[in-house]
PDBQT receptor file of N, H, CA, C and O in Angstrom, charges set to zero:
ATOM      1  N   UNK A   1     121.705 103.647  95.796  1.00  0.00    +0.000 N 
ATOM      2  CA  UNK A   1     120.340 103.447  96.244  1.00  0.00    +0.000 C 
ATOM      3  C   UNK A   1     119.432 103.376  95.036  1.00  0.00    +0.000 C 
ATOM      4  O   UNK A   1     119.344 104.190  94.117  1.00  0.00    +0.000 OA
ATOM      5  N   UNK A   2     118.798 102.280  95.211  1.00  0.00    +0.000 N 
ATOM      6  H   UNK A   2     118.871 101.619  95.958  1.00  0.00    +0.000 HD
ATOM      7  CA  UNK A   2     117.518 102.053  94.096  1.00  0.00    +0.000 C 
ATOM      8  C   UNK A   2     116.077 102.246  94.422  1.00  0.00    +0.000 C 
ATOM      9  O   UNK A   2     115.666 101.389  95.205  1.00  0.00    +0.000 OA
ATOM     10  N   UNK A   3     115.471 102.848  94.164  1.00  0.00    +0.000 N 
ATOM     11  H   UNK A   3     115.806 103.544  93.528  1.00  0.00    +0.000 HD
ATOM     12  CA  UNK A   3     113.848 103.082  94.563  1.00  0.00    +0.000 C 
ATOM     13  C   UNK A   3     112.956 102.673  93.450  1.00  0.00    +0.000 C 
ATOM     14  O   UNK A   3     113.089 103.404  92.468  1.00  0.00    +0.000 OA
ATOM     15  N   UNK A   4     112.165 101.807  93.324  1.00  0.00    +0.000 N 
ATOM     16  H   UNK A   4     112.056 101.214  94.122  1.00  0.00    +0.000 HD
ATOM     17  CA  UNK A   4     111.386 100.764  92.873  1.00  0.00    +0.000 C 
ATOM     18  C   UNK A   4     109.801 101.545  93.321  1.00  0.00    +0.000 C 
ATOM     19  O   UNK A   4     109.560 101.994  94.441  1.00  0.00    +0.000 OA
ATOM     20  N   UNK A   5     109.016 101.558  92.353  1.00  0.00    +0.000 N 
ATOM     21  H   UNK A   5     109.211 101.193  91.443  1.00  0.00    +0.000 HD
ATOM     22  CA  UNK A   5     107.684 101.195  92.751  1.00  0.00    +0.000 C 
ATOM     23  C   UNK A   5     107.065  99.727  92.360  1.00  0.00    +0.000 C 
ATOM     24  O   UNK A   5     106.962  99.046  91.340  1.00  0.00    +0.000 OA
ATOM     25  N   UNK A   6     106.630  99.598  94.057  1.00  0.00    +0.000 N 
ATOM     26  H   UNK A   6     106.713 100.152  94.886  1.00  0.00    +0.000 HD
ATOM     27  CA  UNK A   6     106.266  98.138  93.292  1.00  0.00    +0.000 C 
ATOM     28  C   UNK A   6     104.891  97.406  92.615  1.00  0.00    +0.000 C 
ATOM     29  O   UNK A   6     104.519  96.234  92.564  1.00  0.00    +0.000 OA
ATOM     30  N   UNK A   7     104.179  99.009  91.995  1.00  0.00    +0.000 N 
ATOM     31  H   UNK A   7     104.481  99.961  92.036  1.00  0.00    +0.000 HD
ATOM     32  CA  UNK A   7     103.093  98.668  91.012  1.00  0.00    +0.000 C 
ATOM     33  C   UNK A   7     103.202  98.807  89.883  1.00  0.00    +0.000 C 
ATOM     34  O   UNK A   7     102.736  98.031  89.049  1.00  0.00    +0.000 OA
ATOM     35  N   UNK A   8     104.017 100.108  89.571  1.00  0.00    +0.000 N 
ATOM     36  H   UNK A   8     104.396 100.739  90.249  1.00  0.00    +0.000 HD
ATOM     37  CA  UNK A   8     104.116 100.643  88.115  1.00  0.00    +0.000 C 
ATOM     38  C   UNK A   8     105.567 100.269  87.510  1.00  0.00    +0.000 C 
ATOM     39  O   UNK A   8     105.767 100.293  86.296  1.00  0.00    +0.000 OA
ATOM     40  N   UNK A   9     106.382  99.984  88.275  1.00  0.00    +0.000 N 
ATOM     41  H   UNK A   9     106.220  99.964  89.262  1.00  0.00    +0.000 HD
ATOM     42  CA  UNK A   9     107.711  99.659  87.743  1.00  0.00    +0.000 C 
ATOM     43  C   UNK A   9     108.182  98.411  87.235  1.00  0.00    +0.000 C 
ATOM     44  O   UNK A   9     109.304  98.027  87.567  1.00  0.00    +0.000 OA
ATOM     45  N   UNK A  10     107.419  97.684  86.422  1.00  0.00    +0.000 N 
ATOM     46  H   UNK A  10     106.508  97.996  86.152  1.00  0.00    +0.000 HD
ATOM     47  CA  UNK A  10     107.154  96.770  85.929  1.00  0.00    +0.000 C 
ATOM     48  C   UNK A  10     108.109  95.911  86.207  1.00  0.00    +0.000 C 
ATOM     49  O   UNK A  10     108.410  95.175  85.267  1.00  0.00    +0.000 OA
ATOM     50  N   UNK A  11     108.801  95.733  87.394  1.00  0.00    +0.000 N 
ATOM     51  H   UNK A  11     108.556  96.330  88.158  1.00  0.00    +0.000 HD
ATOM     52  CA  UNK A  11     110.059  95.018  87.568  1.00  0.00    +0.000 C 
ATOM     53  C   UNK A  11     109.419  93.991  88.643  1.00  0.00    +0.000 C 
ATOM     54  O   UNK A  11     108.349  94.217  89.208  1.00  0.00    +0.000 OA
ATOM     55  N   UNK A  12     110.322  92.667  88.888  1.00  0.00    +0.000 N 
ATOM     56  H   UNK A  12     111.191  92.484  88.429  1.00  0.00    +0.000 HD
ATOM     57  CA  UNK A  12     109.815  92.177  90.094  1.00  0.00    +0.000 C 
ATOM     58  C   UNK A  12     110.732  92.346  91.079  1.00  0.00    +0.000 C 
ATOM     59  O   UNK A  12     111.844  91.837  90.938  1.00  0.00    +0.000 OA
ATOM     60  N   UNK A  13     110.461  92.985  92.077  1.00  0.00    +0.000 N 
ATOM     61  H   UNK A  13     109.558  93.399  92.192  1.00  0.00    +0.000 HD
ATOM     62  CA  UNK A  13     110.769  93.464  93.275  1.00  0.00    +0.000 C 
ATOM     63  C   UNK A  13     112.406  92.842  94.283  1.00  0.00    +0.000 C 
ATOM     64  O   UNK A  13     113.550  93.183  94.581  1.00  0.00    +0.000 OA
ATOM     65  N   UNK A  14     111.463  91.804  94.432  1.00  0.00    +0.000 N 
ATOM     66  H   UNK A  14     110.533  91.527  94.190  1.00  0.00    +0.000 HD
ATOM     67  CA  UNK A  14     112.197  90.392  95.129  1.00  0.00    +0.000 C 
ATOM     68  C   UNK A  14     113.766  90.187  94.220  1.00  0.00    +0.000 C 
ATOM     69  O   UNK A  14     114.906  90.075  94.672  1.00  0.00    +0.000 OA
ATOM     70  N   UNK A  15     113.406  90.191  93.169  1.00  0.00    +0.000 N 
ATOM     71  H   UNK A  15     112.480  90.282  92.802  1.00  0.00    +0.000 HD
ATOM     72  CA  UNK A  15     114.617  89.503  91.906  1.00  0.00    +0.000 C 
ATOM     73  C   UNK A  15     115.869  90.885  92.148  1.00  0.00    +0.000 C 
ATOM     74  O   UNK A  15     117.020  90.778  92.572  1.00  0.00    +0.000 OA
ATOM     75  N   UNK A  16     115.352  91.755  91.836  1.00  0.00    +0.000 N 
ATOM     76  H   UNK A  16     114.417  91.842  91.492  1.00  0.00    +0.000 HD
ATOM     77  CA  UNK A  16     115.832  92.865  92.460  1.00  0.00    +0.000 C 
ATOM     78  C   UNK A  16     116.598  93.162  93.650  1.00  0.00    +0.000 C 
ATOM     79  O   UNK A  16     117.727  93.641  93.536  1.00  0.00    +0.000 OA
ATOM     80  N   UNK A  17     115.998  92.878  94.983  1.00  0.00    +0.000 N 
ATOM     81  H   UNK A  17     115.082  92.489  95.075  1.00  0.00    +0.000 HD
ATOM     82  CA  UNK A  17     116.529  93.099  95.915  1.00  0.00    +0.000 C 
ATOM     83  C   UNK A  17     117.819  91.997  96.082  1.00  0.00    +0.000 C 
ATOM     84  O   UNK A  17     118.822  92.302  96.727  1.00  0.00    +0.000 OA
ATOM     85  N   UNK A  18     117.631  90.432  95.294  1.00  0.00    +0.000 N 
ATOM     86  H   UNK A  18     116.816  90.183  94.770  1.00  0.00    +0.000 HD
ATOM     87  CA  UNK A  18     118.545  90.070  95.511  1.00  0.00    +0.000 C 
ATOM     88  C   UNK A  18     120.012  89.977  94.377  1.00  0.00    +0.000 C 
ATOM     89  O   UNK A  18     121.185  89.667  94.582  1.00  0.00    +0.000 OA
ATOM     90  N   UNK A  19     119.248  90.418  93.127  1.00  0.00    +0.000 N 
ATOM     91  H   UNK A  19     118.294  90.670  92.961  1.00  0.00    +0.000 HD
ATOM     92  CA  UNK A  19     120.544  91.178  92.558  1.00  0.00    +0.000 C 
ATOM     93  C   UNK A  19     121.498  92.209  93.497  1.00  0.00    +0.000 C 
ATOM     94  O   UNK A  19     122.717  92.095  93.619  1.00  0.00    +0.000 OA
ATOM     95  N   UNK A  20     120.698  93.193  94.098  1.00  0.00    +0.000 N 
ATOM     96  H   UNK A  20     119.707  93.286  93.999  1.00  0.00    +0.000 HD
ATOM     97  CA  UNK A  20     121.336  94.764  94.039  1.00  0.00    +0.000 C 
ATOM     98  C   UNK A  20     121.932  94.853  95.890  1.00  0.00    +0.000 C 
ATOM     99  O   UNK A  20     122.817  95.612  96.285  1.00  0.00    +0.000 OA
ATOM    100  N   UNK A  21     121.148  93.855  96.760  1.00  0.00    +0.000 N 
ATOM    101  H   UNK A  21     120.430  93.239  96.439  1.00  0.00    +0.000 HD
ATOM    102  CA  UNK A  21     120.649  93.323  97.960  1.00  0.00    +0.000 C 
ATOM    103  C   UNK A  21     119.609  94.568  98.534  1.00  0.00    +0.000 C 
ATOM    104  O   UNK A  21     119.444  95.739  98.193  1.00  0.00    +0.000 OA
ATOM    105  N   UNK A  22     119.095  93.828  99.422  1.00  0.00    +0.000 N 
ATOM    106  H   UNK A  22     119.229  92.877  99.699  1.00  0.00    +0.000 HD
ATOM    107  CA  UNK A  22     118.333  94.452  99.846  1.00  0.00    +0.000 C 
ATOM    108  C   UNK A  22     118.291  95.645 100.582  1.00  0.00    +0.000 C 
ATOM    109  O   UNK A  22     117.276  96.277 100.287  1.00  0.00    +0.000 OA
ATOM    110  N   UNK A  23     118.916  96.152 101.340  1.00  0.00    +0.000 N 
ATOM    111  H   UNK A  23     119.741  95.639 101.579  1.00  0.00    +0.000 HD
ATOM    112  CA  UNK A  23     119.389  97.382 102.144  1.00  0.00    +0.000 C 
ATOM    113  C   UNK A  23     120.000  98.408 100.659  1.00  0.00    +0.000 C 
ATOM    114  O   UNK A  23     120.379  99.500 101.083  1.00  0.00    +0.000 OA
ATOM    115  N   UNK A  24     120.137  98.312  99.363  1.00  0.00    +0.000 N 
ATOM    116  H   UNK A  24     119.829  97.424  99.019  1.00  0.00    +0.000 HD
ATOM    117  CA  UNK A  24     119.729  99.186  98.120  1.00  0.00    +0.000 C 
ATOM    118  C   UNK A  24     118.866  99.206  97.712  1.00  0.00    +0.000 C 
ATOM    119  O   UNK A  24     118.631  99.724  96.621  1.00  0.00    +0.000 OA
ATOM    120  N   UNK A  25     117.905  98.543  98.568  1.00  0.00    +0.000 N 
ATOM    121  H   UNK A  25     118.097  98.123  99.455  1.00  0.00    +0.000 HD
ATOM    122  CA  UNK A  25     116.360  98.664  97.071  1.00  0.00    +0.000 C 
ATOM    123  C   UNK A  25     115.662  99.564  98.377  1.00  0.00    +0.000 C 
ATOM    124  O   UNK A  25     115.808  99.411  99.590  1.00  0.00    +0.000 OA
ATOM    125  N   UNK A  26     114.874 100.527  97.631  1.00  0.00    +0.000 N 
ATOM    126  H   UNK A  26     114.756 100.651  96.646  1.00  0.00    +0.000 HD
ATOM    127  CA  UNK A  26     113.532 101.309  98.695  1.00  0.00    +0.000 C 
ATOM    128  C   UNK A  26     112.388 101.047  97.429  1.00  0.00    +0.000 C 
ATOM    129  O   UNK A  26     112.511 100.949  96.208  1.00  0.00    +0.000 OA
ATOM    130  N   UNK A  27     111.341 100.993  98.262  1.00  0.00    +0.000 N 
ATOM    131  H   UNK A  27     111.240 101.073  99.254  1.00  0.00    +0.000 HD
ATOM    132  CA  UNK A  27     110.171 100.889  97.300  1.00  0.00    +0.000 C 
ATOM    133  C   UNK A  27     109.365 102.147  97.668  1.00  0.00    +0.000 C 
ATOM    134  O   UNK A  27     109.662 102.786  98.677  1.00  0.00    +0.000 OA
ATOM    135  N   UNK A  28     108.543 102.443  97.018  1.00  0.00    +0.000 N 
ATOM    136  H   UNK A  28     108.302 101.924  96.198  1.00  0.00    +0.000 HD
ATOM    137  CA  UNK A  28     107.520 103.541  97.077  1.00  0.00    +0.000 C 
ATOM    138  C   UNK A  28     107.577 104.391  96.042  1.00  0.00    +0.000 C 
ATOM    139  O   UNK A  28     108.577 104.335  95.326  1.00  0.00    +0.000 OA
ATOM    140  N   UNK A  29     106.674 105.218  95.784  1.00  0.00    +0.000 N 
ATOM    141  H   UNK A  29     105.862 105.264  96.366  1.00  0.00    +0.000 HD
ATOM    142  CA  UNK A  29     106.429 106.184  94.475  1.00  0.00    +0.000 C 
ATOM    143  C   UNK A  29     107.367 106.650  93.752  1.00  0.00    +0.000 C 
ATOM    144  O   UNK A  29     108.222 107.235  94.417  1.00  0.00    +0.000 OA
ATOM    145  N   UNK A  30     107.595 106.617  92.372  1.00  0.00    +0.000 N 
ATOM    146  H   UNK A  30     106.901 106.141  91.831  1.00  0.00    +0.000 HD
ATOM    147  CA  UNK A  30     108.698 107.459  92.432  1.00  0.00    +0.000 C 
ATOM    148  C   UNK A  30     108.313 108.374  91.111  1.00  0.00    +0.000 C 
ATOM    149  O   UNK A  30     109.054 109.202  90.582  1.00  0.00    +0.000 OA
ATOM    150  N   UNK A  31     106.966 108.018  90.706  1.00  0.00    +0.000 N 
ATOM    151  H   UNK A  31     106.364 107.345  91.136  1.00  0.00    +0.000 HD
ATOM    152  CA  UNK A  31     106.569 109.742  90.026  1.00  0.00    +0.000 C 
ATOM    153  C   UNK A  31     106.322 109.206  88.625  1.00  0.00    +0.000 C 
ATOM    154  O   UNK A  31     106.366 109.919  87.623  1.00  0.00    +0.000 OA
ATOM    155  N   UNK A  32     106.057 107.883  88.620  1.00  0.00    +0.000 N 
ATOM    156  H   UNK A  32     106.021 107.303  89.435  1.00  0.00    +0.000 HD
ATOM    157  CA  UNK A  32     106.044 107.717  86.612  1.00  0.00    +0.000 C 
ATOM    158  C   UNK A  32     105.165 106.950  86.307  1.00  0.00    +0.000 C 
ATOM    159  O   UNK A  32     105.329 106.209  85.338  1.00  0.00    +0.000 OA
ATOM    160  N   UNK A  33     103.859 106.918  87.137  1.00  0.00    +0.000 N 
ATOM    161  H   UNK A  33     103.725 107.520  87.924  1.00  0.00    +0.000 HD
ATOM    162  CA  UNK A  33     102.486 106.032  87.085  1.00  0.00    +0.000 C 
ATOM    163  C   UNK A  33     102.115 106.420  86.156  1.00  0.00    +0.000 C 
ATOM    164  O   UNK A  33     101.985 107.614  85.888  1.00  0.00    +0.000 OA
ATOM    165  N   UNK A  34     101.734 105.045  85.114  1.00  0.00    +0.000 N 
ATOM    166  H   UNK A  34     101.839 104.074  85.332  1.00  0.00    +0.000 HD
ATOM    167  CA  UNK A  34     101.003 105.275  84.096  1.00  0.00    +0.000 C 
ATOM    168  C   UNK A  34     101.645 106.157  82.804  1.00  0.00    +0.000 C 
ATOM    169  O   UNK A  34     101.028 106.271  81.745  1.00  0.00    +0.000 OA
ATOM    170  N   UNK A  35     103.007 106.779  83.047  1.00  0.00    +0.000 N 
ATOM    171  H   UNK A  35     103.508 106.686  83.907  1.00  0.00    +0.000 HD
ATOM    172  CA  UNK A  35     103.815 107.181  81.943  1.00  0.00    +0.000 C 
ATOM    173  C   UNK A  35     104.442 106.114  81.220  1.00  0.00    +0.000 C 
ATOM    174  O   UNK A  35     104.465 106.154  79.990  1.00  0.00    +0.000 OA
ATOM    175  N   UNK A  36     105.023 105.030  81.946  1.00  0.00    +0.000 N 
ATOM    176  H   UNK A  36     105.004 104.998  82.945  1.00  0.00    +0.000 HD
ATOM    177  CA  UNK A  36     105.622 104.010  81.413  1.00  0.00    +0.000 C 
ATOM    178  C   UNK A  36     104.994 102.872  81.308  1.00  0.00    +0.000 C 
ATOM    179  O   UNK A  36     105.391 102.285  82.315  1.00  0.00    +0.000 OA
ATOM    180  N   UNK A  37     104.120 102.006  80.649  1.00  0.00    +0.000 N 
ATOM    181  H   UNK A  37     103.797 102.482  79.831  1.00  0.00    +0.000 HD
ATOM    182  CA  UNK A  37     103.410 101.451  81.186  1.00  0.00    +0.000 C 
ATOM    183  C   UNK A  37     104.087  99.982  80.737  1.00  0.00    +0.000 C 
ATOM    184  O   UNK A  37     103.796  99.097  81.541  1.00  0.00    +0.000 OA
ATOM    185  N   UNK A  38     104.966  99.517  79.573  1.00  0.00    +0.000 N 
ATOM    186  H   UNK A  38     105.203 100.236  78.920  1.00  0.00    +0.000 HD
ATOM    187  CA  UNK A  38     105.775  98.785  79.515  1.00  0.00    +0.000 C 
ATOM    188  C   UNK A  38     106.984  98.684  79.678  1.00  0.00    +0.000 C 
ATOM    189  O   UNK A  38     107.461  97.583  79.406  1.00  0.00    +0.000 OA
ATOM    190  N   UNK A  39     107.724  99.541  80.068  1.00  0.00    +0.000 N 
ATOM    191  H   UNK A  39     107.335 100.436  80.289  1.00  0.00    +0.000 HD
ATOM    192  CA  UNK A  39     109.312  99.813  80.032  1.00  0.00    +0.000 C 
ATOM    193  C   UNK A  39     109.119  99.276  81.682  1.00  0.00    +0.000 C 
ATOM    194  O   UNK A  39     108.056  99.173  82.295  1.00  0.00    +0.000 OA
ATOM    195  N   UNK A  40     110.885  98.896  82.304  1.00  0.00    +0.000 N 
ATOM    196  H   UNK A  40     111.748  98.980  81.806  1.00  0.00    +0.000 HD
ATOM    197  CA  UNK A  40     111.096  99.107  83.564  1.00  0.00    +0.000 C 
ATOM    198  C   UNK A  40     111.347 100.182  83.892  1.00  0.00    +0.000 C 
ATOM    199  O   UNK A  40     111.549 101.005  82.999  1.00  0.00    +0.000 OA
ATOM    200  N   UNK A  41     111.437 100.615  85.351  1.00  0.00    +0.000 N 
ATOM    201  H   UNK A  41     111.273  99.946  86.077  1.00  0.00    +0.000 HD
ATOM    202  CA  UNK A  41     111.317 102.284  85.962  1.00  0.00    +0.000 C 
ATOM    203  C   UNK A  41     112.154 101.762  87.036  1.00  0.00    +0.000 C 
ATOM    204  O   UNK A  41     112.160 100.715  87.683  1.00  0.00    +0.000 OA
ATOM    205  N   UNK A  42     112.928 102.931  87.016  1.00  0.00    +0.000 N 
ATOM    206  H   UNK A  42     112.923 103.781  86.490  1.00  0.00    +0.000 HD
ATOM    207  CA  UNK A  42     113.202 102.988  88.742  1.00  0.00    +0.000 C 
ATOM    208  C   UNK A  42     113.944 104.404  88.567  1.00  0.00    +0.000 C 
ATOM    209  O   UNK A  42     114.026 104.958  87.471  1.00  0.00    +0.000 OA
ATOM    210  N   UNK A  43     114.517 104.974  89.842  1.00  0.00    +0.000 N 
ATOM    211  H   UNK A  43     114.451 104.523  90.732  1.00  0.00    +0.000 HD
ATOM    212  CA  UNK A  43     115.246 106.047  90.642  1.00  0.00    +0.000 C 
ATOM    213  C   UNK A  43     116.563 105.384  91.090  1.00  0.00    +0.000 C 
ATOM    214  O   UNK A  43     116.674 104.687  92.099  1.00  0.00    +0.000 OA
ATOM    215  N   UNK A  44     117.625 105.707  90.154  1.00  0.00    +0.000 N 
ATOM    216  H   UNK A  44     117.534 106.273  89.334  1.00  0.00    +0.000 HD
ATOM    217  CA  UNK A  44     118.949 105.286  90.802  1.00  0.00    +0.000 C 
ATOM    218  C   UNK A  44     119.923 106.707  91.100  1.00  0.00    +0.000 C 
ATOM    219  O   UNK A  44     120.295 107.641  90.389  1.00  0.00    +0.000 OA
ATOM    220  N   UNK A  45     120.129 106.303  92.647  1.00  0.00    +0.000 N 
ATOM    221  H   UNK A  45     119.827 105.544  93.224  1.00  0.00    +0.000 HD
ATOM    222  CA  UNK A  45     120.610 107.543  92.485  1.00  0.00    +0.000 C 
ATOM    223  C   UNK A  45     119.943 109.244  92.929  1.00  0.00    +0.000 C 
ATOM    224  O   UNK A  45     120.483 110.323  93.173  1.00  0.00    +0.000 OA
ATOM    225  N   UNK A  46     118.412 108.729  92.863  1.00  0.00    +0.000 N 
ATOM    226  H   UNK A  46     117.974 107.852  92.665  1.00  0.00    +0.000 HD
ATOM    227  CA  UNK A  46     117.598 109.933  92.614  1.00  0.00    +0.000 C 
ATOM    228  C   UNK A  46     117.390 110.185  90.862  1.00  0.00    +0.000 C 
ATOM    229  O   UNK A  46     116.380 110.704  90.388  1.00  0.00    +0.000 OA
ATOM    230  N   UNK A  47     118.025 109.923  90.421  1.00  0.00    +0.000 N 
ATOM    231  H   UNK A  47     118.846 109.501  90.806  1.00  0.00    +0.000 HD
ATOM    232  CA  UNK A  47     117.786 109.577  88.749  1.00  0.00    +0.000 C 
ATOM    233  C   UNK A  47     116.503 108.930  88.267  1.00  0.00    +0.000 C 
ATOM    234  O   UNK A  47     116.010 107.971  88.861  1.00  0.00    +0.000 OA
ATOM    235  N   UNK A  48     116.028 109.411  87.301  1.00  0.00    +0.000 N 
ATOM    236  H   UNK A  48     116.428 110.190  86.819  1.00  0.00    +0.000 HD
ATOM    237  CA  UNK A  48     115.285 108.620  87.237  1.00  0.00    +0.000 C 
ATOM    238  C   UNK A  48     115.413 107.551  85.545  1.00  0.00    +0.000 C 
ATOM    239  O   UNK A  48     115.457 108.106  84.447  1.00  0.00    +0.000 OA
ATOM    240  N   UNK A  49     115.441 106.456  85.669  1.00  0.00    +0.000 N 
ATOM    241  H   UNK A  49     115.405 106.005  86.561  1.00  0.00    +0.000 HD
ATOM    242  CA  UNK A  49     116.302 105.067  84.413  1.00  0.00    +0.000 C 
ATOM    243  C   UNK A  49     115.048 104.818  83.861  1.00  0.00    +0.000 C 
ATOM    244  O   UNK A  49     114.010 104.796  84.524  1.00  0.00    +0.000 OA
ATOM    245  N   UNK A  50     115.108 104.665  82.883  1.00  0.00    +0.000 N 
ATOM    246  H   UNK A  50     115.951 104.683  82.344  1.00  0.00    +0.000 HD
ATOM    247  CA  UNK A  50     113.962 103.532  81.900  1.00  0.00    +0.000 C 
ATOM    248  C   UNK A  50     114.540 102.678  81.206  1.00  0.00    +0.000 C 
ATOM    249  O   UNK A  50     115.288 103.190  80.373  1.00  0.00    +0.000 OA
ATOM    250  N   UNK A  51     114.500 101.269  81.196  1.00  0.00    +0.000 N 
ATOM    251  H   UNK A  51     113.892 100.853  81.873  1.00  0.00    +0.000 HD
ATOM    252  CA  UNK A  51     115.023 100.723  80.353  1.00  0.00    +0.000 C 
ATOM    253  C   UNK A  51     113.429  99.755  79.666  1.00  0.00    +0.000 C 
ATOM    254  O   UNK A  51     112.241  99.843  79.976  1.00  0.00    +0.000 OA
ATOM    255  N   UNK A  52     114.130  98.929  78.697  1.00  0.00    +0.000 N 
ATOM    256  H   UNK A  52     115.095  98.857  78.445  1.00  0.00    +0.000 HD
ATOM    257  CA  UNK A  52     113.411  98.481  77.869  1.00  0.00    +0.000 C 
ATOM    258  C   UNK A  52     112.342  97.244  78.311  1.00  0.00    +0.000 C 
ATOM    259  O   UNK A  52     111.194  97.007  77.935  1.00  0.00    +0.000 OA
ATOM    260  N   UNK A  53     113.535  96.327  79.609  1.00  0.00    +0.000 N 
ATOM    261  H   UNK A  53     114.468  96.519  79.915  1.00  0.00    +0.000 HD
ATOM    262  CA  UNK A  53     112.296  95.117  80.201  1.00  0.00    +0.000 C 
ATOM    263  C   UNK A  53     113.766  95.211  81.409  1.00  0.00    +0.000 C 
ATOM    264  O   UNK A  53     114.859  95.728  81.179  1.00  0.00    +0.000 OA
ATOM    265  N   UNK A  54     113.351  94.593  82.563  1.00  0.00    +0.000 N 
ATOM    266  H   UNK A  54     112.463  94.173  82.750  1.00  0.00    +0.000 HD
ATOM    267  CA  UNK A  54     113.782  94.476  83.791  1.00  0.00    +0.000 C 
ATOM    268  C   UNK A  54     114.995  93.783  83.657  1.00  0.00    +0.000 C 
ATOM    269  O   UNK A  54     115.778  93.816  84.607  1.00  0.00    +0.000 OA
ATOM    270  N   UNK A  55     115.286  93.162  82.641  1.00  0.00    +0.000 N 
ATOM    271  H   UNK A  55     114.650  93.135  81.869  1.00  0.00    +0.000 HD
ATOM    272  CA  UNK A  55     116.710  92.224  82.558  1.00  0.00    +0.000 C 
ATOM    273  C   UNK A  55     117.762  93.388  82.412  1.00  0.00    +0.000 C 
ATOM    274  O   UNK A  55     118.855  93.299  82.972  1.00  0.00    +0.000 OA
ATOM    275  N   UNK A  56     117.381  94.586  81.578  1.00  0.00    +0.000 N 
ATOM    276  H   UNK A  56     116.494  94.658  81.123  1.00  0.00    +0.000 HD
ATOM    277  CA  UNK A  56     118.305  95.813  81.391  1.00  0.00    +0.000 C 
ATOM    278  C   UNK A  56     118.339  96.609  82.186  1.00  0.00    +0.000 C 
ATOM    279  O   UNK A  56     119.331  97.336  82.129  1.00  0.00    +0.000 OA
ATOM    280  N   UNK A  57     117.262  96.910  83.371  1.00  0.00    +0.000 N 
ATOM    281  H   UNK A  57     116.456  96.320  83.417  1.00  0.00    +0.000 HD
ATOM    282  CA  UNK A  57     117.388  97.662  84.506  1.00  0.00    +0.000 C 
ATOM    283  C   UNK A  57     118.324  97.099  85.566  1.00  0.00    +0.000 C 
ATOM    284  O   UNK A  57     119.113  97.737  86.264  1.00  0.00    +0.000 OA
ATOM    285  N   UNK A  58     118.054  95.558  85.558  1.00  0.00    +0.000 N 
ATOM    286  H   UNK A  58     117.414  95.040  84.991  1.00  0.00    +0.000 HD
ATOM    287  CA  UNK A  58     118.785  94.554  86.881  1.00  0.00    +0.000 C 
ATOM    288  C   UNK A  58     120.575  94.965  86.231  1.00  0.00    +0.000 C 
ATOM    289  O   UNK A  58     121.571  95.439  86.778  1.00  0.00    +0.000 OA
ATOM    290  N   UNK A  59     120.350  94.611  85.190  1.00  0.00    +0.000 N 
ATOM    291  H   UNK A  59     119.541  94.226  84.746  1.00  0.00    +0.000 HD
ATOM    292  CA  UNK A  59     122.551  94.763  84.363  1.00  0.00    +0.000 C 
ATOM    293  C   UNK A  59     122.984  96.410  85.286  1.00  0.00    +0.000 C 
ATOM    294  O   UNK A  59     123.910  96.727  86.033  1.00  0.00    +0.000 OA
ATOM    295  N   UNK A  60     122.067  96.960  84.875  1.00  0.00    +0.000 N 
ATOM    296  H   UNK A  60     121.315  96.703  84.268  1.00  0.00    +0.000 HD
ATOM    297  CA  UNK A  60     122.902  98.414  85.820  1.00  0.00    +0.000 C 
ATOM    298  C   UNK A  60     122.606  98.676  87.454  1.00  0.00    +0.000 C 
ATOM    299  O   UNK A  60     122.638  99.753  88.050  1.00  0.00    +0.000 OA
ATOM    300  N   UNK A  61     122.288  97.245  88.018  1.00  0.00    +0.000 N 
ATOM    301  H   UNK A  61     122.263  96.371  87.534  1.00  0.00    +0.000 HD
ATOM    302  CA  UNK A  61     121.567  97.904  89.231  1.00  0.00    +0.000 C 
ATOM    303  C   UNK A  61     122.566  96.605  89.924  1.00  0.00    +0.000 C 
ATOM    304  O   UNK A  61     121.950  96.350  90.959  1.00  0.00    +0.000 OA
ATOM    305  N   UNK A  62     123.415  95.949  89.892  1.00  0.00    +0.000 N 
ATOM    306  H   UNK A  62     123.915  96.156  89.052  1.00  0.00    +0.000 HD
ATOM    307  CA  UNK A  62     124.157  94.872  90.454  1.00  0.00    +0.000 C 
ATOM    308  C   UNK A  62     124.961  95.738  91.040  1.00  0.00    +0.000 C 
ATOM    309  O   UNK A  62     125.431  96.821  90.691  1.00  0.00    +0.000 OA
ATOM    310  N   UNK A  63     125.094  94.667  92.594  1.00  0.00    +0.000 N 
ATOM    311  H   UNK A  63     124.712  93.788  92.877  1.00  0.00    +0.000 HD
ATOM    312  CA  UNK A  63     126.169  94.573  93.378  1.00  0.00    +0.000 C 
ATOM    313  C   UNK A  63     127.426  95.818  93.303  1.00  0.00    +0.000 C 
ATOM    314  O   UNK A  63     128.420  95.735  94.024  1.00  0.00    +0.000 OA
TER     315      UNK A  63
């Protein structure tokens, strides 16, 4: 399970859901507004990932 915010998590959403599919992506808060303000964010897992730009978040979030 992936949890995405889809303001602060500088990722695009959509691209996402169809890497990872959709029934793995949840969107909503996940606690790192405004901490990260260029990196990607998400909750994998309940984890919480930072990577450097969304192309390195999507590599660990496939299928």
């Amino acid at each position: 399970m992936i949890k995405v915010c889809p303001y602060c998590s500088n990722i695009d959403v959509d691209k996402l859901k169809k890497i990872s599919g959709e029934e793995n992506v949840k969107t909503g808060c996940i606690g790192a507004c405004r901490t990260y303000s260029k990196e990607a964010v998400g909750k994998i897992d309940g984890e919480l990932v930072i990577k450097q730009n969304e192309e390195d978040l999507f590599k660990i979030c496939k299928k």
